[in-house]
C-alpha positions in Angstrom: 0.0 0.0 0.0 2.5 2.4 0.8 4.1 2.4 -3.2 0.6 2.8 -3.9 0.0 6.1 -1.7 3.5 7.5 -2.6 2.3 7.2 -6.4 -1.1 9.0 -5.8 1.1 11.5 -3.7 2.8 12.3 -7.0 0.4 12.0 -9.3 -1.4 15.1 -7.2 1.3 17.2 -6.7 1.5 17.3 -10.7 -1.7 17.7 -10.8 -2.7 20.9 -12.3 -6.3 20.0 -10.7 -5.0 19.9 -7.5 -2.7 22.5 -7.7 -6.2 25.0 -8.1 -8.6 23.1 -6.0 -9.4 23.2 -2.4 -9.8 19.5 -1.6 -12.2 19.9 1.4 -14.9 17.0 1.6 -12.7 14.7 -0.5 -11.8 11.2 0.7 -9.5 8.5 0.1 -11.1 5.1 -0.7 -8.9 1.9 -0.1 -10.4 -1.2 -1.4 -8.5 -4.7 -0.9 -9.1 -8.7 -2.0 -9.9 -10.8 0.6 -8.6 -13.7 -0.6 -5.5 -11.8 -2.1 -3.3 -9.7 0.4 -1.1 -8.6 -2.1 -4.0 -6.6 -4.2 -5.2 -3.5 -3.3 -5.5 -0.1 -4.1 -6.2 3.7 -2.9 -8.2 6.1 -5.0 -8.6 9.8 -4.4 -12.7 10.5 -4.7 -16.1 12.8 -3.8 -14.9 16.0 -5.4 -18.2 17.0 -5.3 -17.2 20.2 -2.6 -13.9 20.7 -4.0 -13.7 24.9 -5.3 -11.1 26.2 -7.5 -9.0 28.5 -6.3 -7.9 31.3 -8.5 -4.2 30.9 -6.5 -2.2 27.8 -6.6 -1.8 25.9 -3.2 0.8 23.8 -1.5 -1.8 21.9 0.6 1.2 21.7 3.1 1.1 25.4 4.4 -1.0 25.5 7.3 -4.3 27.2 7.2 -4.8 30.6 7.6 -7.8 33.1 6.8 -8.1 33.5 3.4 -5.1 31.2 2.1 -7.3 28.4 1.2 -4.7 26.4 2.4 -6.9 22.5 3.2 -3.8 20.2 4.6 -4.6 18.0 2.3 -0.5 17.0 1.3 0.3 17.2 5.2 -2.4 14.7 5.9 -1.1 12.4 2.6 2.5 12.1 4.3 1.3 11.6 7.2 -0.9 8.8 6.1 2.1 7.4 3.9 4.6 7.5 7.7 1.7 4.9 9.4 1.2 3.0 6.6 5.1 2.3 6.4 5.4 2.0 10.3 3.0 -1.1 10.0 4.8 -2.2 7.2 8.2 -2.3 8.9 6.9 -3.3 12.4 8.3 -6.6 12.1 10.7 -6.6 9.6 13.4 -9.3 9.9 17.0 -8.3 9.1 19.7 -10.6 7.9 23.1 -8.7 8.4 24.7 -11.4 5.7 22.4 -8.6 3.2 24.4 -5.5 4.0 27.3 -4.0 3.1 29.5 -0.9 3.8 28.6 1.9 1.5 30.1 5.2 2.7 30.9 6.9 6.4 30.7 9.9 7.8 31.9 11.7 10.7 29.1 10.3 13.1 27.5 7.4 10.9 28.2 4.2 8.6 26.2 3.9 6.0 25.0 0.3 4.8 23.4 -0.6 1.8 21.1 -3.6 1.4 21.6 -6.0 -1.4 19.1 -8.9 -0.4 15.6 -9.7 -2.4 12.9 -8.0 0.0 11.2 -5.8 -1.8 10.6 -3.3 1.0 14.4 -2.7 1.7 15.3 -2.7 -2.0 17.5 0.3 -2.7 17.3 0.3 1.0 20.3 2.0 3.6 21.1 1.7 6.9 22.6 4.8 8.6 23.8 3.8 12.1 25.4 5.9 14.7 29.0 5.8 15.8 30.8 6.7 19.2 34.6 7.7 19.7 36.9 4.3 20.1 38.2 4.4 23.6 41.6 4.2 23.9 43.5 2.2 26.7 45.4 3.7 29.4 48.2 1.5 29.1 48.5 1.5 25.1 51.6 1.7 23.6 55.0 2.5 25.8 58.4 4.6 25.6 57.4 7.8 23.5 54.9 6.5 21.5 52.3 9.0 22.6 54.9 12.2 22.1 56.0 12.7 25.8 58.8 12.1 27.5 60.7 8.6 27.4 59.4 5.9 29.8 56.6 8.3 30.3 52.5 7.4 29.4 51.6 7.7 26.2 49.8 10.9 25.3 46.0 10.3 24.5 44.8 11.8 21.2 41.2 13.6 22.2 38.6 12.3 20.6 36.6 14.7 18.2 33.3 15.8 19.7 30.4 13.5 17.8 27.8 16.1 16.1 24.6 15.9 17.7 26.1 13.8 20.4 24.2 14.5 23.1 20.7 13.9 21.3 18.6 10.8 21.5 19.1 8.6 18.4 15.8 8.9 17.0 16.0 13.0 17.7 19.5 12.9 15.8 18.2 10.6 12.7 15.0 13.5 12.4 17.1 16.6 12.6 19.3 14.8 9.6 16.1 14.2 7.8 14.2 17.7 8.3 17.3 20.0 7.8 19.5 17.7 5.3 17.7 15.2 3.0 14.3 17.0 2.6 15.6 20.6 1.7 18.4 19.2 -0.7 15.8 16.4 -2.3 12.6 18.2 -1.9 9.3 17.6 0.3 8.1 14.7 -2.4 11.2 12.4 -1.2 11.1 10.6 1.8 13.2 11.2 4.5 13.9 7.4 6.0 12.1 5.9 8.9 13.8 5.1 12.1 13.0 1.4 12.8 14.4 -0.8 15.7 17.2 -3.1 15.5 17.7 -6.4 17.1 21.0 -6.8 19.4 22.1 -9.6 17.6 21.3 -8.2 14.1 23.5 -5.1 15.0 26.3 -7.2 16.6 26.8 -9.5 13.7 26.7 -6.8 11.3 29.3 -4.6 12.6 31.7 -7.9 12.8 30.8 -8.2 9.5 31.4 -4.2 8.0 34.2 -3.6 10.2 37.1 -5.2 8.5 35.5 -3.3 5.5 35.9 0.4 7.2 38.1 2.7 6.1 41.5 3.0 8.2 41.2 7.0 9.9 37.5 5.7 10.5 38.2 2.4 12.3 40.8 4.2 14.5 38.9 7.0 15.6 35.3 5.5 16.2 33.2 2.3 16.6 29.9 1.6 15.1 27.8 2.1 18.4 26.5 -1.4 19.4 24.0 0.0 22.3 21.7 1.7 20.4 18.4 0.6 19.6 17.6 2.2 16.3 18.5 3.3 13.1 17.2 5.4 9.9 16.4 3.1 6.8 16.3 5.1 3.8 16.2 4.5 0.2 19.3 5.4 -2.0 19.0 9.0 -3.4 21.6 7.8 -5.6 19.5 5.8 -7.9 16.3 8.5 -8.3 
């Protein structure tokens, strides 16, 4: 359902229709086979109080006295977030279907190259913390001082957004990075919840894959409980 809502979410902001029309009193009608869960469908219908408007609308922009503003996109993207947060509820993750694609300063990225059509095209962007450094590493000068002293500690670069919550952190990324660069018609990723084991076995797995100034400096953060699945803006 959710393809199915994010095509009728297109087809109406192209919509020249929409674009002059106030869509109060209009309804969505969802119709499904009972015997096949894989067919359905959402139709937009009962246009029968829809007015033009002689201005175009966003039907984002909140309402204000004579704006003719109706919500109608902000209520669409909305209905599009629920539908997907059933849709990933359960979803299983194999980490044998994910691979290093790209890191940052405060996150891998991992791409998914399994068969399940809802993560196809699918990342992973999960956090990292600074790699703690022993007190007794190295010996002699290797940490700059003097000899047979302890080895100066490097100190570790302050995370971005380090203090915030994960799923805070993953929607400030999506509200001030991907939807201004992409536009409001792209999605922004979902946070979903990992399993500890998933998330264990996968950074074993992407780890010897890292690149070198990463791998010294940080650790893909194996106590958090989330991460933000997106789809690859690469391949739009």
């Amino acid at each position: 359902m959710p393809p199915r809502l994010r095509s009728l979410r297109h087809t109406a902001e192209s919509s020249e229709f929409a674009r002059h029309s106030e869509l109060i009193g209009s309804s969505l009608l969802f119709a499904f086979d009972g015997e096949k869960e894989d067919l359905g469908g959402v139709w937009m219908i009962d246009f029968g109080k829809t007015q033009e408007s002689k201005a175009p609308l966003n039907h984002r922009v909140a309402w204000q006295v004579g704006n003719h503003e109706d919500g109608y996109m902000f209520g669409l993207d909305n209905l599009i977030d629920l539908w997907e947060e059933l849709c990933f509820e359960d979803l299983p993750l194999d980490p044998e279907h994910w691979v290093l694609r790209a890191e940052g300063s405060d996150s891998a990225v991992v791409a998914y190259t399994g068969t399940d059509p809802r993560l196809q095209n699918g990342l992973l962007r999960l956090p990292k913390v600074p790699r703690t450094i022993p007190s007794d590493a190295g010996n002699g000068d290797g940490g700059g001082g003097e000899p047979g002293s302890s080895p100066r500690k490097p100190k570790p670069k302050p995370m971005p957004h380090a203090g915030l919550d994960p799923v805070e952190r993953y929607h400030l990324f999506a509200k001030r990075v991907i939807r201004p660069l992409l536009g409001p018609a792209v999605e922004t990723g979902r946070v979903i919840r990992l399993r500890p084991e998933f998330l264990s076995a996968l950074v074993a797995r992407i780890e010897p894959t890292r690149p070198s100034p990463h791998r010294e400096a940080t650790v893909v953060s194996l106590a958090t409980e989330f991460a933000l699945l997106m789809h690859d803006a690469t391949l739009l």
